[in-house]
BAMAR-294057 format. One line per 3 residues: number of its first residue (from 1); their letters; for each residue z, y, x of N, C-alpha, C, O. Coordinates in steps of 0.05 Angstrom, whole numbers, plus 5000, padded with zeros to 4 digits. Atoms other than C-alpha are relative to their C-alpha. Layout:
NUM	a	Z,Y,X,Z,Y,X,Z,Y,X,Z,Y,X ~ ... $
# end
This chain:
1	xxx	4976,4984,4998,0823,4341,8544,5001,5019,4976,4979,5028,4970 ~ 4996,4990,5020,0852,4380,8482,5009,5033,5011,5033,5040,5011 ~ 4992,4974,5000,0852,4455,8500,4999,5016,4977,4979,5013,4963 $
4	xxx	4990,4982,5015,0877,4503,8456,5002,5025,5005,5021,5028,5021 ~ 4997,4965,4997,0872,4581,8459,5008,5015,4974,4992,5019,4956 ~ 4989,4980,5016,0916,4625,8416,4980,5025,4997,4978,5036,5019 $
7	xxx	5008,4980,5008,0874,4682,8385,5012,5014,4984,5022,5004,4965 ~ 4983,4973,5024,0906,4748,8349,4970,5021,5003,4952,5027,5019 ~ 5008,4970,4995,0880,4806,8328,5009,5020,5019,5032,5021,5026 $
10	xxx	4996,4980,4974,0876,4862,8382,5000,4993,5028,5003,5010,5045 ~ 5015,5015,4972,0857,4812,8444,4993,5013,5011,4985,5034,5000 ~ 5021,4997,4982,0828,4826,8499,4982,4979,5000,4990,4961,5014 $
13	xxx	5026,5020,4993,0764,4780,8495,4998,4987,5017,4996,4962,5017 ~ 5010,5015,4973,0750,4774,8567,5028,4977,5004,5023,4957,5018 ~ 4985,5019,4991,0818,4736,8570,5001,4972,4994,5012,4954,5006 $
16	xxx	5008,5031,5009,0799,4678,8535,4974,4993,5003,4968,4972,5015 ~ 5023,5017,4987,0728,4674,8540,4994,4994,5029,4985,4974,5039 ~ 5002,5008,4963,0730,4687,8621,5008,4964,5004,4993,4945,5010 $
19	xxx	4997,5032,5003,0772,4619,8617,4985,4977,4984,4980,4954,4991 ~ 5018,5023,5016,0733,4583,8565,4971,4986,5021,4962,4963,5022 ~ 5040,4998,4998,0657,4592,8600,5012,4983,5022,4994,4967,5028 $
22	xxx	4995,5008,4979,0699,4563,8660,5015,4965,4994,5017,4948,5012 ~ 4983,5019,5004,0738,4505,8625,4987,4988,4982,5003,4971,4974 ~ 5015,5006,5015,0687,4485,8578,4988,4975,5013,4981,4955,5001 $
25	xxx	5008,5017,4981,0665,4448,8642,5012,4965,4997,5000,4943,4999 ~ 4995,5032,4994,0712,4390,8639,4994,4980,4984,4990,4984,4961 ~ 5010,5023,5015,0697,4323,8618,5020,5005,4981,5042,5014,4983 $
28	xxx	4979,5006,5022,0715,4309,8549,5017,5021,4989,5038,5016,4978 ~ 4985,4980,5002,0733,4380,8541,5000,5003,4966,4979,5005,4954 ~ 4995,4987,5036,0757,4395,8461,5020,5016,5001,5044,5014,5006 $
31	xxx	4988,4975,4995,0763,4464,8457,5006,5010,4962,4992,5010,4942 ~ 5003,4987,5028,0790,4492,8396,5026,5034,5001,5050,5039,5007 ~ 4988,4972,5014,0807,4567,8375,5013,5003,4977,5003,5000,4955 $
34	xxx	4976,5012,5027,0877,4565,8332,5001,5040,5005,4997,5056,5023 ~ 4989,4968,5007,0896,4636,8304,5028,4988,4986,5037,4965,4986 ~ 4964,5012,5019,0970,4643,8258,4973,4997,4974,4974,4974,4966 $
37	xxx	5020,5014,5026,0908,4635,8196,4969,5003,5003,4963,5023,5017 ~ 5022,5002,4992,0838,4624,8198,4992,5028,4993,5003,5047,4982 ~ 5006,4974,5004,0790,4672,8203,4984,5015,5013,4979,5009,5036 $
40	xxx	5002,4982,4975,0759,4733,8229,5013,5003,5019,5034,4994,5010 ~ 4975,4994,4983,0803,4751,8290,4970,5030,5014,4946,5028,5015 ~ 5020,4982,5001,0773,4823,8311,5012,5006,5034,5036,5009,5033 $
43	xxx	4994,4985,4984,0779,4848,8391,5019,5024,5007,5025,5038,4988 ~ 4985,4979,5002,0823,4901,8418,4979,5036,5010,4987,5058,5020 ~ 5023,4986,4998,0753,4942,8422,5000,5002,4973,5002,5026,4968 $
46	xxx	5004,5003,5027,0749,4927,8346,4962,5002,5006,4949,5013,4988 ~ 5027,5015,5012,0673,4907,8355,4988,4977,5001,4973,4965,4985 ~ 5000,5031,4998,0674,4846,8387,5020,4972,4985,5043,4968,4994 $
49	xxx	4983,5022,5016,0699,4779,8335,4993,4979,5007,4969,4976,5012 ~ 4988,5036,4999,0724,4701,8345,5000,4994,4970,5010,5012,4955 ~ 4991,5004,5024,0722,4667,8279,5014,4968,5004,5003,4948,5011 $
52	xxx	4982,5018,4996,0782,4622,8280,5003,4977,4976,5011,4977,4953 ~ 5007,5024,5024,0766,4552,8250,5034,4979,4989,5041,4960,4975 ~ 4972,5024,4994,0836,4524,8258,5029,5024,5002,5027,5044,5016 $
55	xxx	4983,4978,5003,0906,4564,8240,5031,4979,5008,5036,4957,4999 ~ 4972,5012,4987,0978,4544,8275,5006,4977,4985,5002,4955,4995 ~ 4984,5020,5022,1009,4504,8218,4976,4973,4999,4981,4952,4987 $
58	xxx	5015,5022,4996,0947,4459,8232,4994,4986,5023,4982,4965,5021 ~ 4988,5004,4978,0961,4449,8300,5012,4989,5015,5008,5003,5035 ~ 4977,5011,4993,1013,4406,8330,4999,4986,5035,5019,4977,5045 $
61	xxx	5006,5005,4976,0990,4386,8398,4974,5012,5015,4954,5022,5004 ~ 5022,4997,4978,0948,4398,8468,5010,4998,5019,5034,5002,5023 ~ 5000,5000,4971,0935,4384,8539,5012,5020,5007,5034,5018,5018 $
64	xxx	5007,4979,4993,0926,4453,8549,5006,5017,4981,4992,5017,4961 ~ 5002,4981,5013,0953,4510,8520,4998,5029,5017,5014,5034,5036 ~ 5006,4973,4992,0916,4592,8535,5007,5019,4980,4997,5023,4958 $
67	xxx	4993,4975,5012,0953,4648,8515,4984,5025,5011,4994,5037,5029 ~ 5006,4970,4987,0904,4714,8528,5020,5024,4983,5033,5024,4962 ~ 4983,4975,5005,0936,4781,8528,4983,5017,4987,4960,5012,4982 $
70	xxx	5011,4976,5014,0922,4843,8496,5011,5030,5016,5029,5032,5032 ~ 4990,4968,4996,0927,4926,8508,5030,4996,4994,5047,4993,5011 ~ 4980,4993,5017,0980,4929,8457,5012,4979,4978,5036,4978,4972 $
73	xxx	4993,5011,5016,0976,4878,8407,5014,4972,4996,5019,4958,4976 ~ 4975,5015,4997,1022,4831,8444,5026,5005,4998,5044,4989,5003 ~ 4969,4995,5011,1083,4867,8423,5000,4989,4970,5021,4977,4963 $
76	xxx	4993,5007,5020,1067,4852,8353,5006,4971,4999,5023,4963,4984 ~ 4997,5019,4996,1059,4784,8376,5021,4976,5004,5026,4955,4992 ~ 4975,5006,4993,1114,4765,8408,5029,5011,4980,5051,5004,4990 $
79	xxx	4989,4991,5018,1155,4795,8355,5003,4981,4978,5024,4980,4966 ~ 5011,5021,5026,1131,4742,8302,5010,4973,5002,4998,4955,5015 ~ 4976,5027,4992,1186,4686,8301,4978,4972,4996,4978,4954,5013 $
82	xxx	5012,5022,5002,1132,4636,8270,4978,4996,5021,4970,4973,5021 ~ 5023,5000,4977,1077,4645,8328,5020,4991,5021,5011,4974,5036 ~ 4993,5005,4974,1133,4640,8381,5008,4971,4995,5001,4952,5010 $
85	xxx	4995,5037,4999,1159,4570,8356,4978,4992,4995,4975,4976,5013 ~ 5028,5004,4984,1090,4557,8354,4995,4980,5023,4993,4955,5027 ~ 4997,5003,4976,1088,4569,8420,5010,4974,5005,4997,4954,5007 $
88	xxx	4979,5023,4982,1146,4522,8445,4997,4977,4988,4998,4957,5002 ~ 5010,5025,5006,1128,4469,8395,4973,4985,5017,4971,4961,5020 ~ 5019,5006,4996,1065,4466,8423,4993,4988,5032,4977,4971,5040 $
91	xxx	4997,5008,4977,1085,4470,8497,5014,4980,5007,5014,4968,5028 ~ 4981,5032,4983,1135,4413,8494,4978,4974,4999,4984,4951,5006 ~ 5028,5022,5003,1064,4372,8481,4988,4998,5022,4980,4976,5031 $
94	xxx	5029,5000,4977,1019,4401,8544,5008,4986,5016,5027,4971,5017 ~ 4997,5005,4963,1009,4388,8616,4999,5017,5008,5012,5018,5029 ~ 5000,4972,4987,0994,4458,8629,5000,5016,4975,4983,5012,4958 $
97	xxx	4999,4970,5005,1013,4522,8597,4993,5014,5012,5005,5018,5033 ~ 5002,4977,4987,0976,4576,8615,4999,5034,4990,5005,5038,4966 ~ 4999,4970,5016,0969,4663,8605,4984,5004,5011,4977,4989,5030 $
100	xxx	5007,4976,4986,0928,4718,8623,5007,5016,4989,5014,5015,4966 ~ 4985,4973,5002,0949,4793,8631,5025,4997,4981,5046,4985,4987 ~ 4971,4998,5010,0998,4803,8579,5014,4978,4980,5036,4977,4968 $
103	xxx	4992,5029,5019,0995,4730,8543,5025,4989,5018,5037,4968,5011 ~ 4978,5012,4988,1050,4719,8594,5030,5007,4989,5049,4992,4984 ~ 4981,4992,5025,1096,4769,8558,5011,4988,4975,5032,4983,4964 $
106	xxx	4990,5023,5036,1086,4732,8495,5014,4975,5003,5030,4966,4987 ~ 4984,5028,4989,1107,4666,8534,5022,4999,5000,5036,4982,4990 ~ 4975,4989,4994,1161,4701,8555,5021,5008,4985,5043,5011,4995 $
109	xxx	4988,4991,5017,1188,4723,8495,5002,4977,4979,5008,4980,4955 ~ 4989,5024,5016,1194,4650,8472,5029,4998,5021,5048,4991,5007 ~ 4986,5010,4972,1241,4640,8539,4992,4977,5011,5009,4963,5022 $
112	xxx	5010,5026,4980,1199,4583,8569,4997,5012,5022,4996,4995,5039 ~ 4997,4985,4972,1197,4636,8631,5021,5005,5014,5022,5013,5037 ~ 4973,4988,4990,1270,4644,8636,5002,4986,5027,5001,4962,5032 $
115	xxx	5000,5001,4966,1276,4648,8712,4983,4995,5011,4986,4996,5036 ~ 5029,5001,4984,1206,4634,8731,4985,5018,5011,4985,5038,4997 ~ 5012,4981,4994,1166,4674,8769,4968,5003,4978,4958,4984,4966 $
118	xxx	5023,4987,5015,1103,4708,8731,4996,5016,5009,5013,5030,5022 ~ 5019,4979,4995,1050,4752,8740,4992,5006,4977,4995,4991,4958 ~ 4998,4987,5035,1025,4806,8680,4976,5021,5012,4974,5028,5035 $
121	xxx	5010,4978,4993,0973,4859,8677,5011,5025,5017,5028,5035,5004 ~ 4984,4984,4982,0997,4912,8732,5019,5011,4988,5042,5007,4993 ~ 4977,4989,5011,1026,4958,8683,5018,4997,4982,5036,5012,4979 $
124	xxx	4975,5006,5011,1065,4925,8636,5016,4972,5011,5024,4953,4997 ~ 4995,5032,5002,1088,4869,8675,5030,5006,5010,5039,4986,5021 ~ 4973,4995,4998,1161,4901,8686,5016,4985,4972,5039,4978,4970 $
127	xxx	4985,5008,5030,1168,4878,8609,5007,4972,5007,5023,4961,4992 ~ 4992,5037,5006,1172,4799,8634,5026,5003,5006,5039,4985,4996 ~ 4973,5000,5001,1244,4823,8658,5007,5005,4980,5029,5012,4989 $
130	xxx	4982,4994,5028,1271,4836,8585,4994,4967,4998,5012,4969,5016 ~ 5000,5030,5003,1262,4760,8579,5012,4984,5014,5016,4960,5007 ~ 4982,5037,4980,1301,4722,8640,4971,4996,5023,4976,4986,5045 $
133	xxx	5022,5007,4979,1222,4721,8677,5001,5022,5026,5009,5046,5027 ~ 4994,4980,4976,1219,4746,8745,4972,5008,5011,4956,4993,5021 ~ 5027,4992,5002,1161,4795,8748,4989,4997,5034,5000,5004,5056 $
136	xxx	5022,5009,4958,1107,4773,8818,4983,5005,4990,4974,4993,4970 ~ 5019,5003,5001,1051,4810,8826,4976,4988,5023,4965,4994,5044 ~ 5025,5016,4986,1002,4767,8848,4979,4993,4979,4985,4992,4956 $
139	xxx	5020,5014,5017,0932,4740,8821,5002,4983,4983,4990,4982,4962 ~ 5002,5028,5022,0955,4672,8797,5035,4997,5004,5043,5012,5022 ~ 4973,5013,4996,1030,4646,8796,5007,4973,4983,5011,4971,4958 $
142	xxx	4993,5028,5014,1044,4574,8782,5037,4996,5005,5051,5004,5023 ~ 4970,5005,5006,1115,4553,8764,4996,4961,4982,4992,4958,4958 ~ 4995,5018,5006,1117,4481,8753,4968,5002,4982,4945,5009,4988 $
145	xxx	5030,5002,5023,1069,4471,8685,4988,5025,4998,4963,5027,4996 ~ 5012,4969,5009,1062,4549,8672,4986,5012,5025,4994,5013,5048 ~ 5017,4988,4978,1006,4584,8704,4996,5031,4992,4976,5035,4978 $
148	xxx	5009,4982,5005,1007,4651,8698,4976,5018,5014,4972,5013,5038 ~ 5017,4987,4982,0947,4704,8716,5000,5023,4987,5002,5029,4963 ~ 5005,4971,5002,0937,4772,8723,4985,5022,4984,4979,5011,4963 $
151	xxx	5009,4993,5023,0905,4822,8683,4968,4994,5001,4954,4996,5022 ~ 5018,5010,5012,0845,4798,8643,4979,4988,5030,4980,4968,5044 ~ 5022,5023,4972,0784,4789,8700,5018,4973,5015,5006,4953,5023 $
154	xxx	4990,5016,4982,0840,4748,8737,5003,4972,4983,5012,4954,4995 ~ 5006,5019,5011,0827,4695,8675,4989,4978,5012,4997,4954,5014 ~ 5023,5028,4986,0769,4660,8709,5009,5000,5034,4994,4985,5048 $
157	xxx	4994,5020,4986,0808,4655,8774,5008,4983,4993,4998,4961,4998 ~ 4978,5023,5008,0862,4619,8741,4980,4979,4987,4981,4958,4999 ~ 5025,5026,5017,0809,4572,8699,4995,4990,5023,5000,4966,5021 $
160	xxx	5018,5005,4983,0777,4565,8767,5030,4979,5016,5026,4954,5018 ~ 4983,4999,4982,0844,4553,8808,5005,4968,4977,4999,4946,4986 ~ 4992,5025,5023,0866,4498,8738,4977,4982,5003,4980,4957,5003 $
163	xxx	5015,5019,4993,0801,4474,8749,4997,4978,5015,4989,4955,5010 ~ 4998,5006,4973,0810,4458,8815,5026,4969,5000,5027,4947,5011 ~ 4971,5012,5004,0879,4427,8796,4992,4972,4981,5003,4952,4989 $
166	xxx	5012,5022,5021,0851,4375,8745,4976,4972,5009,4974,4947,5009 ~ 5022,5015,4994,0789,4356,8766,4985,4998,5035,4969,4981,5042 ~ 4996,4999,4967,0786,4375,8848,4975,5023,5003,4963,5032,4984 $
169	xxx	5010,4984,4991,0747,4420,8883,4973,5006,4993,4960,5025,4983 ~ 5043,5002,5006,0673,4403,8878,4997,5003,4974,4976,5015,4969 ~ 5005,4985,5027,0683,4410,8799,5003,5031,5000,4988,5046,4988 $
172	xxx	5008,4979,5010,0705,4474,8808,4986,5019,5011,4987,5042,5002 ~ 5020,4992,4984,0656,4494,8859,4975,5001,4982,4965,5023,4979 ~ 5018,5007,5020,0603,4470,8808,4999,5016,4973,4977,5019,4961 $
175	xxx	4999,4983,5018,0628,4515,8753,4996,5025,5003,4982,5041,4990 ~ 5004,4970,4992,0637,4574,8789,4968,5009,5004,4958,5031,4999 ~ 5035,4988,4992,0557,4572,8812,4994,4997,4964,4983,5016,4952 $
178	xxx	5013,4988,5023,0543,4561,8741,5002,5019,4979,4988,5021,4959 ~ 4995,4981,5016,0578,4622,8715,4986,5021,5017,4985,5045,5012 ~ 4999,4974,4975,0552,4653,8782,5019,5023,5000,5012,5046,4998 $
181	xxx	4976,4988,4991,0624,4678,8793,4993,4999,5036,4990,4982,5053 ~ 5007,4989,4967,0608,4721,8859,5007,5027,5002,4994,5046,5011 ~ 4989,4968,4998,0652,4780,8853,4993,5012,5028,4994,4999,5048 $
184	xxx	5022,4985,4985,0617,4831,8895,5018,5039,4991,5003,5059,4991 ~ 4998,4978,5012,0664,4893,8868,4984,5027,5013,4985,5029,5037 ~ 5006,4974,4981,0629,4963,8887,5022,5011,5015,5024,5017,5039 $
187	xxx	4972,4985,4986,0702,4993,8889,5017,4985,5010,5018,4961,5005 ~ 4980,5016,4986,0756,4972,8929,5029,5011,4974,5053,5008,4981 ~ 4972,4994,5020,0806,4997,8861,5004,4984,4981,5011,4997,4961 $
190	xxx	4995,5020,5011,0813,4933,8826,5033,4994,4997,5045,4986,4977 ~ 4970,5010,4999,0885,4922,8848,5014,5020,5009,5009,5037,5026 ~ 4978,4970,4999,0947,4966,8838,5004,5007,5019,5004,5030,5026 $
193	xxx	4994,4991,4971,0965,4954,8905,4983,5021,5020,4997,5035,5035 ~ 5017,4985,4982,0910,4991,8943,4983,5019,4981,4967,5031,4994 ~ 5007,4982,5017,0885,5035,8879,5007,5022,5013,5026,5021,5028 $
196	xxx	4985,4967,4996,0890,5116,8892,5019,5003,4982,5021,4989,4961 ~ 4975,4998,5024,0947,5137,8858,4987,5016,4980,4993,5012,4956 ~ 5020,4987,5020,0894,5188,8825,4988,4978,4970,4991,4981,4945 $
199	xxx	5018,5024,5011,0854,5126,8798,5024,4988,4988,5023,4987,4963 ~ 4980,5007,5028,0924,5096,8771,5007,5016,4987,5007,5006,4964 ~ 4998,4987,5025,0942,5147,8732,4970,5009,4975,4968,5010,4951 $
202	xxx	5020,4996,5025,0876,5165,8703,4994,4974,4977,4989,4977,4953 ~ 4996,5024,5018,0875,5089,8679,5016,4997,4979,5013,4993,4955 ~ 4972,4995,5024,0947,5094,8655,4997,5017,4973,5007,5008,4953 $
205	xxx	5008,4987,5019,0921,5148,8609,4981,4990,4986,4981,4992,4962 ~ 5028,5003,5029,0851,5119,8585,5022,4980,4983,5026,4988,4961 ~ 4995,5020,5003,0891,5057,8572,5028,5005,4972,5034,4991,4953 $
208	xxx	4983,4987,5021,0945,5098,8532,4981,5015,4974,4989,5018,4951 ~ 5013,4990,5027,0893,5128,8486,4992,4977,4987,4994,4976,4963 ~ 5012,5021,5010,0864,5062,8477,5021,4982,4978,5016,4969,4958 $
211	xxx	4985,5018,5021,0930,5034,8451,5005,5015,4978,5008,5004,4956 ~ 4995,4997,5029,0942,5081,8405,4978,5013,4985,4978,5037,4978 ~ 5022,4994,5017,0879,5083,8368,5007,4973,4986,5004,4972,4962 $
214	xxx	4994,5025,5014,0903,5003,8357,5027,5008,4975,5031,4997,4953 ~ 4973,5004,5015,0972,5028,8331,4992,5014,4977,4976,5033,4976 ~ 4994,4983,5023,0985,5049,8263,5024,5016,4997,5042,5005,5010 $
217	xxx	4974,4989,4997,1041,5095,8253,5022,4984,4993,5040,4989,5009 ~ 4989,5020,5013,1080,5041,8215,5015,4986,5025,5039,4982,5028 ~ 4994,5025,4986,1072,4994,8277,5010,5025,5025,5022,5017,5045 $
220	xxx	4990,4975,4968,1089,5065,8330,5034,4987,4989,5045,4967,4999 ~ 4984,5005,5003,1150,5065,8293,5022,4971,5009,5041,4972,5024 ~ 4988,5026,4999,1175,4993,8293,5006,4989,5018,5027,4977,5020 $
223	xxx	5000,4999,4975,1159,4986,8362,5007,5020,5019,4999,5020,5042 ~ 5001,4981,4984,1180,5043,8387,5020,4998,5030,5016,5010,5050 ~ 4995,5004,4982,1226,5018,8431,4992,4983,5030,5002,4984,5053 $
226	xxx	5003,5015,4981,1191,4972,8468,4968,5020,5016,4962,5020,5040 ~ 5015,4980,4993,1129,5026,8469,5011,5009,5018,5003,5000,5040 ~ 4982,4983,4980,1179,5070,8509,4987,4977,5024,4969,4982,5040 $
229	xxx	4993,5011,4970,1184,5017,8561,4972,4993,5020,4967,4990,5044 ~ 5028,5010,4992,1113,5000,8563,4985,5024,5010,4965,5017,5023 ~ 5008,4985,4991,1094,5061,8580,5022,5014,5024,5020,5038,5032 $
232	x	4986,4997,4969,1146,5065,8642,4988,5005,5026,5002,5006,5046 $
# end
């Protein structure tokens, strides 16, 4: 199978490797990491790097295409006319499209979501309405080919859940023990729904300093409208 994972600068990591360590599994798996040009590609930590052997315009098909999300640096993303046709070139090829956290946004802002349900990292996932997508939060949401999942950890359900979907149960029973995926959280504040409202806002804030240590003033500006919303 020909999987494909979109990498940018400003990632979240865990959203693509969570799925990789899990999808690496299937037979015949050829995995390749496409950026828009080869390269370093640097985290939205800026210390953890992907070096991207393979760049869009080299590209033209897959089984499987993984969009991971980012803090922030899926607005610039989705913004970038040649990444989104990309995108849709690439999805009229798969069998499955999939996201995590905010790689659904970027989906979304091709309009392959228009009227589908999706799921998005808790707090920006009001943005899949500026697109035609109809924001659900839940863990995983499948819509025909598109699988969307939740923010970042909720990667390696969805790998697990696609797993499941491909190759049947007992493969992905088999992967899960060898990642020893055995979530065990201490806290019960994982999900927005049952979070203190204390505990979401203090997040909402780290998570606001975090993005703008990514932004440049250049890119505050440019974005500033959709910043606004993102911080709703």
């Amino acid at each position: 199978m020909n999987i494909v994972i979109y990498i940018y600068n400003g990632m979240t990591m865990l959203d693509a490797i969570g799925p990789y360590e899990v999808l690496r599994n299937l037979p015949n798996a050829n995995i390749r990491l496409v950026a828009k040009k080869k390269g370093e590609i640097t985290a939205d930590s800026g210390v953890v790097h992907l070096h991207a052997k393979h760049q869009i315009d080299e590209v033209h098909q897959a089984d499987l295409l993984l969009i991971p999300g980012s803090m922030i640096a899926f607005v610039r993303e989705m913004k970038d006319r040649k990444v989104l046709e990309w995108i849709k070139s690439i999805d009229a090829t798969t069998q499955k499209t999939v996201t995590v956290c905010t790689g659904s946004i970027l989906l979304a802002a091709t309009g392959l979501l228009k009227d589908k349900k999706a799921t998005s990292h808790w707090k920006p996932i009001h943005l899949l309405s500026e697109f035609g997508a109809i924001p659900t939060r839940e863990r995983i949401v499948e819509q025909g080919k598109f699988i969307t999942a939740a923010g970042v950890s909720a990667g390696i359900d969805m790998a697990l859940y696609l797993l499941r979907e491909i190759e049947g149960e007992a493969a992905a029973k088999v992967a899960q023990l060898a990642i020893e995926y055995d979530p065990n959280p201490i806290y019960a504040s994982g999900n927005y729904t049952t979070a203190a409202p204390e505990i979401i806002g203090a997040a909402e804030r780290l998570m606001a300093a975090e993005a703008k240590k990514e932004l440049s003033l250049w890119d505050m500006i440019k974005n500033l409208r959709t910043l606004k919303k993102l911080g709703r």
